[in-house]
N, C-alpha and C positions, 0 to 999 in steps of 0.2 A: 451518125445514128447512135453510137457507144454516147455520146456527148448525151443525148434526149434523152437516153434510156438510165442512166447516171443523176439527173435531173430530176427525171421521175422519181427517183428514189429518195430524194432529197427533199421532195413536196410532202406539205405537210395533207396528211389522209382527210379533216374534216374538210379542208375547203378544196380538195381534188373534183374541178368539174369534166375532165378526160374518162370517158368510161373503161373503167379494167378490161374490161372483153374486147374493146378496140385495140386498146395496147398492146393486150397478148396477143390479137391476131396481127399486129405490126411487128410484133417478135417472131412469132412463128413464118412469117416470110425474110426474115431477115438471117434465121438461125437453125440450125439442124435440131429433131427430133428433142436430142439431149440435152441441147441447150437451153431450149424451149423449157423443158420442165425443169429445170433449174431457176430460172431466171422467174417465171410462173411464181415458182414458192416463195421466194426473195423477194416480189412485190408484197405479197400480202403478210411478212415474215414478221414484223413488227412494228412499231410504229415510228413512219419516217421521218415524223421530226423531230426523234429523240437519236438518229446518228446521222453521223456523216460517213457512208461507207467508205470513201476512197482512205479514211483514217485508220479504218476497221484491220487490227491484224489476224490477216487469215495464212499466219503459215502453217505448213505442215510440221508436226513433230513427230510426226511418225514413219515407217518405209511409203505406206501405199494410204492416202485420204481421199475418201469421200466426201466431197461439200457438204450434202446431200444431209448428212448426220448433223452438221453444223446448222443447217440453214432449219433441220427440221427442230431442234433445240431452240432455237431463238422463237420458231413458230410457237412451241409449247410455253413459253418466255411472255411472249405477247397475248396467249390464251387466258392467259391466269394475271394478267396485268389489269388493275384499273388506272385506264389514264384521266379519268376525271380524280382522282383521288392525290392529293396533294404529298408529293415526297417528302420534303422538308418537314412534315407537320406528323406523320404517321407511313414512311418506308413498306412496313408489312401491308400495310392496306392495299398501296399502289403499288408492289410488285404481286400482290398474292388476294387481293379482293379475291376471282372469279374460281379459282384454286377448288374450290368446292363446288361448284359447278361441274367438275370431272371427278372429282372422288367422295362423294356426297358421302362414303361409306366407309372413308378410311381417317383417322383422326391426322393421320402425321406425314410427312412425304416420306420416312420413314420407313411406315409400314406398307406405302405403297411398293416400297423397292422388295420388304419383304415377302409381298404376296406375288412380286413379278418372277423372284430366283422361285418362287414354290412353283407357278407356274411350269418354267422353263423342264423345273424336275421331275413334274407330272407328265411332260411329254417325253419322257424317258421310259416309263412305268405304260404308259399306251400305244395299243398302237398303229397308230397314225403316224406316226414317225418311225419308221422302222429302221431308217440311216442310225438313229440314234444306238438302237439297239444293238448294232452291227460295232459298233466303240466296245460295247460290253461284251461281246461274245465267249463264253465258259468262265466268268468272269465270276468266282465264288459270291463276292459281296455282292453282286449284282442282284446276281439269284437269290439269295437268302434275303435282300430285302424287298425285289417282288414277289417273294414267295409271301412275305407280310404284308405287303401290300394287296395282292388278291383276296386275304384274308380277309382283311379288312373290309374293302371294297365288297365283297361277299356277302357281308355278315346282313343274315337278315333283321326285320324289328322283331324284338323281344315283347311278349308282352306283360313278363314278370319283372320287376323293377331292375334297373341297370347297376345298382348300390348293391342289392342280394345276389345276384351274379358274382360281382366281382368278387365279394367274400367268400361266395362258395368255390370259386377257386385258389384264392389262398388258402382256405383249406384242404382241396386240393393239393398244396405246393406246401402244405405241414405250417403251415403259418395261420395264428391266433385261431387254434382249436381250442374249443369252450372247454373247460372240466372245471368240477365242484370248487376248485382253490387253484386258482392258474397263479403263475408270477407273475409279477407284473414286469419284472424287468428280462424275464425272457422274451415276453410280450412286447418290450421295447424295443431290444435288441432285434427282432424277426422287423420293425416297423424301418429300424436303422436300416436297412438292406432294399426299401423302398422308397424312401425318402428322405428329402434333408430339413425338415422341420421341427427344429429344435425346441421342445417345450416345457422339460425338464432338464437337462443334461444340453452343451451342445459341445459337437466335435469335431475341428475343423483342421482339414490338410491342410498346414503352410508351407512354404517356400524354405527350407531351411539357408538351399543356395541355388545356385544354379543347375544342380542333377542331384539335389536329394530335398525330401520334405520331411515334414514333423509334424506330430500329431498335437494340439492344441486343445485342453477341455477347460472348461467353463461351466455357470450356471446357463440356462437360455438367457437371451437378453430381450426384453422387452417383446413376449411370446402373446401371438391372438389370444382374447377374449373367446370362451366358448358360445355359438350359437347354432343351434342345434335347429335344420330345417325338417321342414313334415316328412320332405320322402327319406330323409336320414334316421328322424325319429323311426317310420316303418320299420327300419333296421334292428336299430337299436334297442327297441320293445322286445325282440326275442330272446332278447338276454337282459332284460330288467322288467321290475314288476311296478316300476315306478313312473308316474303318469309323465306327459312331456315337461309341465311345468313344475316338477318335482326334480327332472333328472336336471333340466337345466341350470335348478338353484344348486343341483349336488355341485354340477360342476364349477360352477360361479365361486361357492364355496371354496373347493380346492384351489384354483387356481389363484385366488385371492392367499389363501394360506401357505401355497407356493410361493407367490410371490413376495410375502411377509418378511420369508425366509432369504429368500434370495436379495432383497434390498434392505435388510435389518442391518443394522449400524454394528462392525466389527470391532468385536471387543479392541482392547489395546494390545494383545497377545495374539491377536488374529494373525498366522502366516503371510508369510507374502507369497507372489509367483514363485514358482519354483522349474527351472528345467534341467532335468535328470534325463537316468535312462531308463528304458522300462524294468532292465534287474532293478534299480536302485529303486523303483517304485513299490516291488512288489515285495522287495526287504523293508519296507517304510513301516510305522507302526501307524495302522490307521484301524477306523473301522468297517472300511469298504476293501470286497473283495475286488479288485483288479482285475486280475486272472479273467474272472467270470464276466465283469462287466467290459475289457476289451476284446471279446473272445473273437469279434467279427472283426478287428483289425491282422491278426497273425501277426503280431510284432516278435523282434528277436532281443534279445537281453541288451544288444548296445544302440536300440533304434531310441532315438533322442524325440522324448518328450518335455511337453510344459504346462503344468497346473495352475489355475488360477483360486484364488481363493478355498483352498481345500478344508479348510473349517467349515464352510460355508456347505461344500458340495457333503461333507461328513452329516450336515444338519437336515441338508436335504434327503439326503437316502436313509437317514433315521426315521425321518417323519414318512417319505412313502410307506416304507416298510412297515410302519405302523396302521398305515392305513387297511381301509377295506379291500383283498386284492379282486375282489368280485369286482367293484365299481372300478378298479385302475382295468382293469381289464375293458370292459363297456367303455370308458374315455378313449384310453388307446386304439380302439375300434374305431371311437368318435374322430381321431385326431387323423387318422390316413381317409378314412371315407371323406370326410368333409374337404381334405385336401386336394382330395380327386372332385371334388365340387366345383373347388373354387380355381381348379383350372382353366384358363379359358378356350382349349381345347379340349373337352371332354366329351364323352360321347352318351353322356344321362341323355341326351334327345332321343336317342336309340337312329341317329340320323349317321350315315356313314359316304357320304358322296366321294367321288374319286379325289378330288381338291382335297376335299378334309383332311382323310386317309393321308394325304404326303403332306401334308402341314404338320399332321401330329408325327409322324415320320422324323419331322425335320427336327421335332424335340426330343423325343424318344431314343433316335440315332442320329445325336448331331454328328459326330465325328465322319462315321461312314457315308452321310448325304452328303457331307460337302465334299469327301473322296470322288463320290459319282460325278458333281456339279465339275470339278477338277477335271476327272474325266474325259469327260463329252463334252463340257465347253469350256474353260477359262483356258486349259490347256494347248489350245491352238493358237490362243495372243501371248500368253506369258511369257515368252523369251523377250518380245519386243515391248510391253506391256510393263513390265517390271522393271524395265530400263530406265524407261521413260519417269516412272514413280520414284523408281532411287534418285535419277537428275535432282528430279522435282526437290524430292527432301537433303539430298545435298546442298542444296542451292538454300534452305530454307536454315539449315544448320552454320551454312557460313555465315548468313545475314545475321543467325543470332549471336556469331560468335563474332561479327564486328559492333554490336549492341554490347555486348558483354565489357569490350575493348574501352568503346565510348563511352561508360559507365557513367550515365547518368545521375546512377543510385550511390555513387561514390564510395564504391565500396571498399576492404583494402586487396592489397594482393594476396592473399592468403584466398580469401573469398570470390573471387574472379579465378582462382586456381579450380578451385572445387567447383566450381558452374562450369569451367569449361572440361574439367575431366567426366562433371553428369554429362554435359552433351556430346565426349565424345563415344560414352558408352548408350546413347540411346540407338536404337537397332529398329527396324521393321519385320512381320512378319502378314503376307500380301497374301492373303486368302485364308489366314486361320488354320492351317495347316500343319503338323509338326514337323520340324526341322529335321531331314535326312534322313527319311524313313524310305523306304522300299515300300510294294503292294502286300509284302509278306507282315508287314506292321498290321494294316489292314485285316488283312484273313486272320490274324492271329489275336486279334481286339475282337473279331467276331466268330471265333472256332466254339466255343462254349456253347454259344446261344442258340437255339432249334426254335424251330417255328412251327406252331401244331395250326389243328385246323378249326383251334376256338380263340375267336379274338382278344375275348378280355383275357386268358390266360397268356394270349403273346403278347398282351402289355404289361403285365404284374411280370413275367419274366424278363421281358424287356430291361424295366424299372428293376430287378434285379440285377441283373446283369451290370447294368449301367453304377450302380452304389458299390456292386461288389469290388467290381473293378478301382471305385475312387478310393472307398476303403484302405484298398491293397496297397497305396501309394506312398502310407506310413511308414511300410514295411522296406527294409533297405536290401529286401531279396527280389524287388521288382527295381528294373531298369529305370529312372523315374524323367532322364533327361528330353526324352522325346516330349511325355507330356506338360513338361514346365514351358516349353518350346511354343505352347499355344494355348487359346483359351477353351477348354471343355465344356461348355454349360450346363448347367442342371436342367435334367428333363420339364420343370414347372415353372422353369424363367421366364417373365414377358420377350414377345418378340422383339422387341426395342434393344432389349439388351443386346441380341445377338444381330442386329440388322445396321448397327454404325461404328465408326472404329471406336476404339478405347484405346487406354493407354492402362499397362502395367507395373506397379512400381517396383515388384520384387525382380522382375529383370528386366526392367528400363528397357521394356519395350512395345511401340506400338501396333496393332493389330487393325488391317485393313478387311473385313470380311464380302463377302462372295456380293452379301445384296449392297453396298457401296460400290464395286466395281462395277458400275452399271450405267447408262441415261437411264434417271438427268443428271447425277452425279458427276459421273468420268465416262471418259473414253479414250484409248490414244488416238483417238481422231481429231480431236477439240480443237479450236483454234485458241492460241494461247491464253485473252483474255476468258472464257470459260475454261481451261484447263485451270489456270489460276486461282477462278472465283471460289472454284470449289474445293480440290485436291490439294491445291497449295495451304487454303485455307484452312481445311478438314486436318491436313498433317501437322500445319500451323496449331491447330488449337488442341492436339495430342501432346506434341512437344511442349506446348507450352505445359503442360500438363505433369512435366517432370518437374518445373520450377515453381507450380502452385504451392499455396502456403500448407497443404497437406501433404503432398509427396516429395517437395523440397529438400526434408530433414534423410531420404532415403540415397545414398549414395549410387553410382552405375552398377553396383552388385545386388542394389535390392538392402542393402544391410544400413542400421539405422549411422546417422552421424551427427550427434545431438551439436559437438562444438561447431563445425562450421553452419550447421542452421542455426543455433543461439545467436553466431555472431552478424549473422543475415539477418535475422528477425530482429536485433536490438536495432538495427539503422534508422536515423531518424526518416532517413528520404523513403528507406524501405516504408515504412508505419504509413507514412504520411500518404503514400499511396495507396495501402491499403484503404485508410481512412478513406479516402476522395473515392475507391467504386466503391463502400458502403453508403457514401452520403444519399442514395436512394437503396432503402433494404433487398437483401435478399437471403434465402436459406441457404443458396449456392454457391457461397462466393469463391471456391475451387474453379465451376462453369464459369461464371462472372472471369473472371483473371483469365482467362484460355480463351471464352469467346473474344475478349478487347485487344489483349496483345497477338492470341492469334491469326485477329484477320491483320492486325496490323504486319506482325512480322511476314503472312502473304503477301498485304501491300508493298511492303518494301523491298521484297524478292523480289515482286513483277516490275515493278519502277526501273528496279536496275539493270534490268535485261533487256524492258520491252518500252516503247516510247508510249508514254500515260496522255493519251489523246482524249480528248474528253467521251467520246466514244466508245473507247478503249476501259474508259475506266467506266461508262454506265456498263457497258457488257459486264464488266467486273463482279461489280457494285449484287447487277440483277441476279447473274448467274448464284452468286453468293446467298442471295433471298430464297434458292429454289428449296435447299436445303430444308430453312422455316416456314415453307409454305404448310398448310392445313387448318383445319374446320372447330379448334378447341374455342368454345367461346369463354371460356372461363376455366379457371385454375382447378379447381374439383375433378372438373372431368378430362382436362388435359394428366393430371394427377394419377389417373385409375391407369393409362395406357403408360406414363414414363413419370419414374417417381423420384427420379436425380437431377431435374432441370426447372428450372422456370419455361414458364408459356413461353411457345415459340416468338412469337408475336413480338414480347418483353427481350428476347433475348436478342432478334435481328435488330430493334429500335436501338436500342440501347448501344451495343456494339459498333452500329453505322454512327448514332450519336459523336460516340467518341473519335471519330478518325477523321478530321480537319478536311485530307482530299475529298471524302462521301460532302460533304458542306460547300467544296467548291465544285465539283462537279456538276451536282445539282443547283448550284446558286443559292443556295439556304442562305436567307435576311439574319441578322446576328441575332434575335431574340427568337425563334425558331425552335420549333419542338426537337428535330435533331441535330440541332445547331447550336446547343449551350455552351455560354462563354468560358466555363471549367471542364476541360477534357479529361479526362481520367485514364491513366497506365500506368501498368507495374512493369512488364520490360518492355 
C-alpha cells in the first residue's frame, strides 16, 4: 500500500483520473488520525510531476521537526506557481505567476514578512492574548510603549487639520516659535533634533572604528525639490502673506541658488577635506561660528571630526545669512511638515487603527520593538536557532574560501591574503539586536522619554528622543560600542530597509532582522533543500557583499585599503568579469555581483553536503523564487517601495540565468531565455 501511495505521488495531477476523495479515504483506513492529515496535504502539496519524493531530502536539522511546516511551505510553493508558465523562458513567472493572488496588496514578499512581525507585535499590545503579556510583566519598556500605544489607538478624529496640530505642539516643546526676526539657523538646529533631512547642511555619524564614531559635515547632497501641497500650504499661509504660487517660486528660487552654491566649480585654492578635532576646529580661522552651530552635538575638544569642502559650506552660510530670515523660517517650517507628509506612515488621514499604531511604533521605536519581539517570541528558538544559522554560514565561508584558493581570477598571493583575512572578519548579528547588552541597556535608551496623553506630542517627542540620542553618538562621553554592534534605523526609512538582511561595511558585518527570521523565508524546521534555497542563499548574497566592487576597497575593520583593492580591480580577469554582468545594463551592479555569485556560492554549499537530486535542486531553485515573488509590474512603481534593487522579476531571471545547474535542472534548450551561452561570475 506504501508502494500505491508513493505512486500516487509521482502521477502527474492533469491526467490523474483516481478521485482525491477516494484516495484519502483509502488512507484514512489505512493510517492513524495523524497520519492521515499529513499525507492529506502532501497530495495536493505541489505539483507531482515536477518531484520524485523518494529523492526529496527531508532531514531534520534541528532537535524536534515538524513535517507539517515543511509540507505546508511547498503548499504555499505550489499556490503561487504557474505550471503552464515556461521555466526556461521566464523563472519569475512560473514560480510567482499567482503570488498576487494572495497579496493583491502588498508590492514585495518582503513587505509581506514586514506586515506578518507587525502583526505578531500587535498581539502583544491586545488583549487577546494575555500568555503574551504575562512575558512582560513590570516590564518598564513594556509599559511605556503600551502606554503609547493606547495613545495612540485612543486618539480620536480631529477636525482641525493634522499639519496645524502638529506645529502647535512644537510649539508647545519651544520649537519654531514665530517672532518678527527669527534665526534661521536656530530654526535649523531645533529641526536637527527631528529629523535627518538634510537640505542645507548635512551631518552624518560615521564609524570611526569599531566603539567610537565621528561627526562628518558636508553640503546636502542632492536635497528634494520644493513642492508645497494645499493642506501644507493652509499652514504655511499663517506666516506669509504670499499667495501659493508666489511662495512656491520663493522657494524654487532658493533652492536653486543653494544649489548654485553648493555644485559651483572650486576655485584652485579651494580646501580639501579636512579631519581634525573639535578644539582644532573652533581655533580655525573661518567665518562660521561652530560653537553655535554644533551646539546639538555636545562634542568634547578631542572628539575627531571631518569637513568637507569648507569654502564652500563658508559660501553657503554667507548667502543664508544674507537672506530673508522671515522666508528661511516659513521654508524650514515647510521642510519638517512636508516630511511628515511624505512619510508613508502618517497619520494626515486622522485614521489611527490598532495595526497602524504598532507599525508606526515599529519606526518610531525601532530599537525597543524588536527588544519586545526578542522577548516573547525569537527567544524561545534562539539557542537552537542560531546554531543552526552560524552552521549555515560557516559552511558558506569555507566554500568561499576554497573559491578563493582555486582562484579562478588569478589573482596574486598578496591579494588572496586580503580576501581571505575580509572573510575571516565577516561576523553575524541574528536579529538586529546590540551585542551584549542587559534589559538595563533597554530602560536606560528609554528613561528620558514620558509619554502624555496627546498623541501628536508623543511623536514629535518620540522623533526627539530618537535624534537626540543619535546625535550624542559623536560625542566620546557616550559608550558608543553597543550601538555600532547593530543597525538603528531612522524613524522615516521605508520598511524594506528594515525587513531584509544587509550587510555592513564599517564592521564587516551582516545583519539578519526579526521579519527574515520567519515562513517563507527560514525556519529550523526546513528541510535542507529550502533551508538552503533561502538562508544559505540570503547569507550567500550578504557576504558576497564584502567583496562587491563597492565594499571590496574596505578592509574587516571597516577602514579603507586603497592598495590591495587597486591591485584587485586592475586584473584583467577581474575587469573582464565585471564587464560580462554589465553586458545587459543595470544601476545596481553591487546587487547584480551578490545576487549571481551569491546564490551560486549557496549552490555549491548545498552540493557538497547534500546529494543534488533533480528534486532536490527544483525545491532549491523554487524555494529561492519565494524571496522575488510580488505584484510590481514595472520599474517606477517597484521603485517608490525599494529604491537600491532592480525589479524582483530582473533579478530572480537573471541570477538563475547564470547558474548552468538551474539549465540543467529544468532541461533549458541552449538558446533559452535562461539558458544563454555566456554565464557570467565574479567569484
Amino acid at each position: 500500500m506504501e508502494t500505491k501511495v508513493m505512486m500516487y505521488l509521482k502521477t502527474n495531477l492533469k491526467t490523474l483520473k483516481i478521485s482525491v476523495t477516494v484516495l484519502l479515504l483509502f488512507v484514512l483506513v489505512r493510517k492513524d488520525t495523524r497520519c492521515w492529515a499529513q499525507t492529506s496535504i502532501a497530495d495536493v502539496v505541489i505539483l507531482n510531476d515536477l518531484l520524485n519524493w523518494e529523492h526529496v531530502n527531508r532531514t531534520c536539522l534541528a532537535r524536534d521537526c515538524d513535517e507539517h511546516v515543511n509540507l505546508r511551505q511547498l503548499q504555499q510553493i505550489n499556490t503561487y506557481m504557474n505550471d503552464e508558465a515556461e521555466p526556461c523562458e521566464d523563472f519569475h513567472k512560473y514560480a510567482c505567476e499567482h503570488w498576487k493572488r494572495e497579496h493583491p496588496n502588498e508590492m514585495t514578499m518582503a513587505a509581506v514578512a514586514y506586515k506578518k512581525i507587525t502583526k505578531k507585535l500587535l498581539e502583544i499590545f491586545e488583549d487577546s492574548k494575555p500568555e503574551l503579556k504575562a512575558e512582560l510583566q513590570n516590564n518598564a519598556i513594556y509599559e511605556k510603549l503600551n502606554d503609547y500605544y493606547k495613545v495612540c489607538k485612543e486618539t480620536e478624529q480631529q477636525n482641525s487639520s493634522i499639519l496645524w496640530l502638529y506645529f502647535n505642539e512644537l510649539n508647545e516643546m519651544g520649537f519654531l516659535r514665530h517672532s518678527e526676526n527669527p534665526r534661521w539657523l536656530q530654526t535649523y538646529k531645533e529641526l536637527q533634533l527631528l529629523m535627518d533631512n538634510p537640505y542645507f547642511w548635512q551631518f552624518n555619524i560615521n564609524e570611526l572604528s569599531k566603539s567610537r564614531y565621528f561627526l562628518n559635515i558636508d553640503v546636502a547632497q542632492n536635497p528634494t525639490k520644493a513642492n508645497i501641497s494645499i493642506d501644507l500650504y493652509q499652514v504655511l499661509k499663517n506666516f506669509s502673506s504670499l499667495s501659493f504660487e508666489e511662495l512656491q517660486t520663493k522657494f524654487l528660487t532658493l533652492e536653486n541658488e543653494v544649489s548654485q552654491i553648493i555644485n559651483g566649480v572650486c576655485p584652485s585654492d579651494c580646501s580639501l577635506p579636512e579631519t581634525l578635532t573639535y578644539e582644532e576646529l573652533l581655533q580655525k580661522q573661518t567665518s562660521i561660528n561652530w560653537q553655535d552651530v554644533l551646539s546639538n552635538f555636545k562634542l568634547h575638544s578631542k572628539d575627531k571630526l571631518k569637513i568637507n569642502t569648507i569654502d564652500t559650506l563658508e559660501n553657503l552660510f554667507a548667502y543664508l545669512s544674507r537672506q530673508d530670515s522671515h522666508l528661511l523660517y516659513v521654508y524650514n517650517l515647510f521642510k519638517f511638515l512636508s516630511h511628515l507628509e511624505a512619510d508613508k506612515v502618517n497619520f494626515l488621514d486622522n485614521q489611527h487603527s490598532p495595526y497602524k499604531c504598532v507599525h508606526h511604533m515599529r519606526k518610531v521605536f525601532d530599537l525597543p520593538m524588536n527588544y519586545l519581539y526578542e522577548k516573547v517570541f525569537y527567544s524561545k528558538i534562539r539557542t537552537e536557532s542560531d546554531q543552526l544559522i552560524k552552521n549555515v554560514f560557516e559552511e558558506l565561508k569555507q566554500t568561499f574560501a576554497e573559491i578563493v584558493e582555486e582562484n579562478q581570477l588569478k589573482f596574486a598571493d598578496r591579494n588572496k591574503k586580503y580576501l581571505m583575512s575580509k572573510l575571516n572578519g565577516v561576523s553575524l548579528n541574528i536579529g538586529n539586536l546590540p551585542a551584549n547588552v542587559s534589559d538595563d541597556f533597554y530602560q536606560n535608551y528609554l528613561q528620558d522619554y514620558q509619554v502624555t496623553k496627546n498623541f501628536y506630542l508623543n511623536h514629535l517627542l518620540a522623533l526627539k528622543h530618537y535624534y537626540t540620542q543619535q546625535l550624542s553618538l559623536a560625542s566620546s562621553s557616550k559608550d558608543s560600542t553597543p550601538w555600532i554592534s547593530f543597525q538603528n534605523y531612522d524613524p522615516f526609512v521605508l520598511d524594506s530597509a528594515t525587513s531584509t538582511a544587509g550587510y555592513y561595511y564599517a564592521t564587516a558585518a551582516i545583519t539578519l532582522p526579526f521579519s527574515y527570521l520567519q515562513v517563507p523565508f527560514y525556519t529550523p524546521q526546513f528541510w535542507p533543500p529550502l533551508l538552503y534555497g533561502d538562508l544559505a542563499t540570503t547569507l550567500g548574497h550578504e557576504l558576497i557583499h564584502a567583496f562587491d566592487p563597492t565594499f571590496l576597497i574596505f578592509d574587516s575593520e571597516g577602514k579603507l585599503s586603497n592598495l590591495d583593492f587597486e591591485l584587485i580591480s586592475k586584473s584583467w580577469h577581474y575587469n573582464n568579469a565585471i564587464n560580462c554582468l554589465l553586458r545587459i545594463p543595470t544601476q545596481f551592479l553591487e546587487e547584480r555581483v551578490a545576487d549571481v555569485s551569491g546564490s551560486r556560492l549557496a549552490l555549491l554549499t548545498f552540493k557538497r553536503k547534500y546529494l543534488f537530486s533533480p528534486s532536490n535542486a527544483k525545491l532549491f531553485f523554487l524555494q529561492y523564487a519565494q524571496f522575488f515573488c510580488g505584484t510590481a509590474e514595472n520599474f517606477a512603481a517597484f521603485n517608490k517601495e525599494d529604491t537600491s534593487h532592480d525589479m524582483d522579476s530582473v533579478r530572480l531571471n537573471y541570477a538563475m540565468s547564470n547558474l548552468l545547474e538551474f539549465a540543467e535542472t529544468f532541461g533549458c534548450r541552449s538558446d533559452a531565455s535562461m539558458n544563454p551561452r555566456t554565464k557570467c561570475q565574479l567569484w
